[in-house]
C-alpha positions as CSV (number, residue, x, y, z in Angstrom):
1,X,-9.4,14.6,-12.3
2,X,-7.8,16.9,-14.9
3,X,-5.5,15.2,-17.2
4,X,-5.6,11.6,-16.3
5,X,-8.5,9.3,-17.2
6,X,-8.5,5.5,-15.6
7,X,-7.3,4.2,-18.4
8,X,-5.8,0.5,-19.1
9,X,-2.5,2.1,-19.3
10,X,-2.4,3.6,-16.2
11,X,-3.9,1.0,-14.4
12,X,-1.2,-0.9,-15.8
13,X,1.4,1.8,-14.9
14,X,0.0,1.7,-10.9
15,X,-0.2,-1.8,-10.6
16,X,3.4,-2.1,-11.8
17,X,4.6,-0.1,-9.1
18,X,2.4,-1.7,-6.9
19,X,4.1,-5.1,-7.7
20,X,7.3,-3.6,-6.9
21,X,6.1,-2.1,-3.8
22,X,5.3,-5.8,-2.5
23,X,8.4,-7.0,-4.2
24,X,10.8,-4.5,-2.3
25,X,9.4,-5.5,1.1
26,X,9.4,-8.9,0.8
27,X,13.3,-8.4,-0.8
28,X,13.9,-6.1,2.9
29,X,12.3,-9.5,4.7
30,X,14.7,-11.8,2.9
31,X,17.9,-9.5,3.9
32,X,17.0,-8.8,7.4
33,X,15.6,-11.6,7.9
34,X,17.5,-14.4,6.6
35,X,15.8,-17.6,8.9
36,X,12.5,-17.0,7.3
37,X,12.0,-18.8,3.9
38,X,11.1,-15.4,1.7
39,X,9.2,-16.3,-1.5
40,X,9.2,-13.9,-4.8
41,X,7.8,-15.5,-7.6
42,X,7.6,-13.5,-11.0
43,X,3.6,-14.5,-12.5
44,X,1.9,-12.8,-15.3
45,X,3.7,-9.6,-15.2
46,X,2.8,-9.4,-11.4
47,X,4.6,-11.1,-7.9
48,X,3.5,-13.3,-5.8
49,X,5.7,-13.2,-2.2
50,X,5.3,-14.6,0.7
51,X,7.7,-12.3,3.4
52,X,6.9,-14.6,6.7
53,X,3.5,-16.0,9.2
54,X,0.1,-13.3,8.8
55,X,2.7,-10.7,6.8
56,X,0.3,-8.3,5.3
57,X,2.9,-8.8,2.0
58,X,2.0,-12.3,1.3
59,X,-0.2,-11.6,-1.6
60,X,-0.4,-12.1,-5.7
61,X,0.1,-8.4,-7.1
62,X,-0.1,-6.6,-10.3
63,X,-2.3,-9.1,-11.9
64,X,-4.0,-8.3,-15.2
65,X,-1.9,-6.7,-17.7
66,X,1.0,-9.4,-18.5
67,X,-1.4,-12.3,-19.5
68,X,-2.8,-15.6,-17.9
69,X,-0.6,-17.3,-15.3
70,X,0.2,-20.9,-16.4
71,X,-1.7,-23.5,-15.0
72,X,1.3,-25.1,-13.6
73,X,2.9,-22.0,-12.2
74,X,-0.3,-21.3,-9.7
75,X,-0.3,-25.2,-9.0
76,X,3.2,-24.5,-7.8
77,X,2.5,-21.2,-6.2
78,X,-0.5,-22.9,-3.8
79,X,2.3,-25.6,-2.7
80,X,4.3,-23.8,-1.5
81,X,1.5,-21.3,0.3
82,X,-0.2,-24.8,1.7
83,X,3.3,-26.0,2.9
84,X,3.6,-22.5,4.8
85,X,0.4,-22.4,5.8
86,X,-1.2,-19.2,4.1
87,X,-4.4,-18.9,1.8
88,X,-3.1,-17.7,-1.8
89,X,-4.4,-13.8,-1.7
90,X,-5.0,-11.9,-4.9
91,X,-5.9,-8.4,-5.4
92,X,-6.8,-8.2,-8.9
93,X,-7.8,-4.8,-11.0
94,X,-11.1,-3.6,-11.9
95,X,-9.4,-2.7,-15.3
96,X,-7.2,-5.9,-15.5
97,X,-8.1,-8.4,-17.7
98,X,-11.4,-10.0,-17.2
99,X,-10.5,-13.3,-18.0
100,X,-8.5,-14.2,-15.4
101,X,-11.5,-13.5,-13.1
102,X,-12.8,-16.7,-14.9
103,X,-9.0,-18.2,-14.5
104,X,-9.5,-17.9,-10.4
105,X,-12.9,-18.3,-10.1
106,X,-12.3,-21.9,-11.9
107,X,-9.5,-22.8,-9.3
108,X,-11.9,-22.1,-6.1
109,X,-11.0,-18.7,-5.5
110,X,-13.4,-17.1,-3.4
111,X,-14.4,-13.4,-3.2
112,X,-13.6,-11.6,0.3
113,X,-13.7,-7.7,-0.3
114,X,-12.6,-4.8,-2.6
115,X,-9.8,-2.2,-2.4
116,X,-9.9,1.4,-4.0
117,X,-7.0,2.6,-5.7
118,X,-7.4,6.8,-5.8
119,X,-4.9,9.1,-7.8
120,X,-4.0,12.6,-7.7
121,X,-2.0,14.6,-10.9
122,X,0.6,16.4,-9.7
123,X,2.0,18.2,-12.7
124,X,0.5,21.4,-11.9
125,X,0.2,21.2,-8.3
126,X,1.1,24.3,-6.1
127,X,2.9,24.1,-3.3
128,X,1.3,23.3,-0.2
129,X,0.7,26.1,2.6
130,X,0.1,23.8,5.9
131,X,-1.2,25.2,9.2
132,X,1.0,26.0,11.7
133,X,-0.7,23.0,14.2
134,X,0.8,20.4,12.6
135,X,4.4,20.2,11.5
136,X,6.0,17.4,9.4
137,X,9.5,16.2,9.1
138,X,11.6,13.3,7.6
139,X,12.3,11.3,10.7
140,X,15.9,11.1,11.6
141,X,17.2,7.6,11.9
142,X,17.4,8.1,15.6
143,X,13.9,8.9,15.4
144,X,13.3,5.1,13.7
145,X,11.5,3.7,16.6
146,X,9.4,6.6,17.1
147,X,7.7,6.6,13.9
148,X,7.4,2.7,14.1
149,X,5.4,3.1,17.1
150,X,3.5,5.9,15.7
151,X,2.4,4.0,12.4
152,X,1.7,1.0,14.0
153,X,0.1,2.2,17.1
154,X,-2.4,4.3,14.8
155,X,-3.2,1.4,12.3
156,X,-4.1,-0.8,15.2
157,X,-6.4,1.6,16.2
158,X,-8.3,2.1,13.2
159,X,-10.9,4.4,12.7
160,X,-14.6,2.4,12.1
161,X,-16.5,4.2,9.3
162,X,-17.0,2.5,5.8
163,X,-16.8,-1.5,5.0
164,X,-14.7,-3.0,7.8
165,X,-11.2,-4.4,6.5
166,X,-11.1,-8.4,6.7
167,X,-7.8,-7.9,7.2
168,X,-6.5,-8.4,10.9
169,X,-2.6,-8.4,11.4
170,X,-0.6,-8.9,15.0
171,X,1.1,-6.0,16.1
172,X,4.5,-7.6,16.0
173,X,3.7,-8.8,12.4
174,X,3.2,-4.8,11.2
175,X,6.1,-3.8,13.8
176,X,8.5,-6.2,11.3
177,X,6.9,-5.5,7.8
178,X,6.8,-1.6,8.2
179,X,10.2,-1.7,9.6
180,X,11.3,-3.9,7.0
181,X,9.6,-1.8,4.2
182,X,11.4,1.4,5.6
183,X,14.9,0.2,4.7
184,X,13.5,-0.9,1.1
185,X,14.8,1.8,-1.5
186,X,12.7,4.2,-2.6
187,X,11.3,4.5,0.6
188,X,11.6,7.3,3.1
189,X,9.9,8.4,6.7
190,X,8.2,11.0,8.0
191,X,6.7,11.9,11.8
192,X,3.8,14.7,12.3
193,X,4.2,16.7,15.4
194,X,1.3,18.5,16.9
195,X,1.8,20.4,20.3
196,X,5.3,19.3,20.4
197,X,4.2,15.9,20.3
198,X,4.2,12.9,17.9
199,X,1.2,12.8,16.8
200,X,1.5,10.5,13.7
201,X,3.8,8.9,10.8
202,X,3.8,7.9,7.2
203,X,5.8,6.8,4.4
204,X,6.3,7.2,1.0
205,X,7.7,5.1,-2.3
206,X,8.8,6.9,-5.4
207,X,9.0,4.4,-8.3
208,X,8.3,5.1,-12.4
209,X,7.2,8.7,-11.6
210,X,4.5,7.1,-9.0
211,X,4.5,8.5,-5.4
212,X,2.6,5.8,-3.5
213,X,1.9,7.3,-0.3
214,X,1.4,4.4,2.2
215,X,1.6,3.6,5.9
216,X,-0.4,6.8,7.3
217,X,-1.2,7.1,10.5
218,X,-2.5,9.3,13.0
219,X,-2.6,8.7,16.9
220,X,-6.2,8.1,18.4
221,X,-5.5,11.4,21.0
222,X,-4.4,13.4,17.8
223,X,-7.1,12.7,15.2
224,X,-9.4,15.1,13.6
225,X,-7.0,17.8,14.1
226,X,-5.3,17.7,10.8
227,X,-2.2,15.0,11.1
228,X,-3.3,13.6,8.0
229,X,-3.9,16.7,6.1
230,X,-0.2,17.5,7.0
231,X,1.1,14.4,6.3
232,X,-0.4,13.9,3.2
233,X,0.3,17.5,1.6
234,X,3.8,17.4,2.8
235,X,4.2,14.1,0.4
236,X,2.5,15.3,-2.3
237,X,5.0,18.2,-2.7
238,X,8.1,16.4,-1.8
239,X,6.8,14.0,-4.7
240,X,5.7,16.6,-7.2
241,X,9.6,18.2,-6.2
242,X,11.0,14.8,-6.9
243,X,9.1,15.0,-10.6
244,X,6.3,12.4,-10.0
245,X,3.7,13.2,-12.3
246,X,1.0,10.8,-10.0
247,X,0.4,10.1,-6.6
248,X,-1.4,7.4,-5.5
249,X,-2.9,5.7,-2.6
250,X,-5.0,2.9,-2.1
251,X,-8.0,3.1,1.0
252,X,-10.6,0.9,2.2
253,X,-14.3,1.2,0.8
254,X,-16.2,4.4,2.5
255,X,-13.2,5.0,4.8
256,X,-12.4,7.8,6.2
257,X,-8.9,7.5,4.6
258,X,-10.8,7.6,1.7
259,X,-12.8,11.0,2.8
260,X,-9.6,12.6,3.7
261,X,-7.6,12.0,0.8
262,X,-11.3,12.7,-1.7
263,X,-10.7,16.6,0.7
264,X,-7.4,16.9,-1.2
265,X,-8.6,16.2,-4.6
266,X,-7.8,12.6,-5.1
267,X,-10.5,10.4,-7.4
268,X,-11.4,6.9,-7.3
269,X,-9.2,5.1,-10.5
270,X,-9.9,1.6,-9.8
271,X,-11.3,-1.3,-7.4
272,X,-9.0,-4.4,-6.5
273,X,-11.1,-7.3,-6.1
274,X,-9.7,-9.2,-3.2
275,X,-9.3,-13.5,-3.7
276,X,-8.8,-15.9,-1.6
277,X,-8.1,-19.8,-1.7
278,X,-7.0,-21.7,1.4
């Protein structure tokens, strides 16, 4: 990938954004949401939130590059996850500090799967020239529910190939957290249209030059005809207009997220290594 090698310093770079990514939604849970006990907790130069029951947010993020958190600190962070009833989840880099893979390891972490974080230069990118099939758009807020559906009709429906996702969220659950995220700054929507109809959504965060494209998704009738290509190119130059110098995007092992986005010239940066106590 021209011009940008996996180094510590941009693993660092991603996995600060990433920590804000988590970090704004839970922030969106606490002000829409104000019955629900919303925990942010800065630790080691990452977060650790908890944004309500099975949110896909409730996670330790950004790991690796900020130090060792204190011995005391995770004691208090697994309270408060025991008294709301979630295992302590942490996604730690491949290029993070090895030692805290010791750290967990030590405090009965367990290991449940990998992520791959893949990144794209966008510097020199050209415009796009999409098909004519597929047309994208920024969804109009009278278009909100719409693309709700969409994203979260097309991740419950996921498609099968590469390692299976031990992840397993309620539709309601994603209905609030994507919603949430959407009104998070930094954020903004966009619906896919094939035929005249909706035939997917996504959503994109710009943060420290960083476009993180995330919540993709393609109806089941629409797939395999090029929702995602569209999707994905149309962020790409939106980002690279916005002066992001990186877009990122983070798949499931042998995916076929991860063969779509590979099409477009995307390379594997890094692994998370997923951990889990409770």
């Amino acid at each position: 990938m021209t011009g940008y090698f996996a180094s510590t310093e941009l693993a660092a770079r991603i996995e600060h954004e990433e920590a804000q990514l988590i970090l704004a939604g839970a922030e969106a849970a606490r002000r829409l949401h104000p019955e629900t006990a919303v925990l942010t907790i800065p630790l080691a130069g990452g977060v650790a939130a908890w944004a309500g029951a099975n949110s896909p947010l409730n996670k330790v993020a950004g790991l690796g590059f900020g130090g060792t958190p204190r011995t005391e600190e995770m004691a208090a962070l697994e309270f408060a996850l025991a008294q709301r009833a979630t295992p302590v989840r942490v996604e730690l880099s491949s290029l993070g500090d090895p030692e805290l893979t010791a750290f967990f390891s030590g405090r009965g972490y367990r290991f449940v799967g990998f992520e791959n974080v893949l990144g794209l230069p966008l510097t020199d990118r050209e415009p796009s020239t999409l098909p004519g099939a597929v047309q994208v758009a920024e969804s109009a807020e009278a278009e909100f529910d719409a693309w709700l559906d969409a994203v979260v009709t097309g991740f419950a429906n996921p498609d099968t190939q590469g390692v299976a996702s031990n992840d397993d969220f309620p539709r309601a659950v994603l209905e609030q957290v994507m919603g949430d995220l959407a009104t998070a700054a930094g954020f903004s929507r966009y619906l896919a249209r094939r035929g005249g109809e909706i035939a997917g959504g996504a959503s994109l965060r710009i943060g420290g030059g960083i476009a993180q494209l995330c919540g993709a998704a393609t109806l089941p009738a629409h797939r395999r005809h090029g929702v995602q290509t569209a999707l994905l190119q149309t962020r790409l130059d939106l980002a690279r207009a916005a002066g992001c110098d990186l877009a990122v995007v983070t798949t499931q092992p042998g995916s076929k997220s991860q063969q779509n986005v590979q099409r477009q010239g995307f390379e594997l940066l890094y692994m998370r290594a997923v951990l889990v106590r409770g």
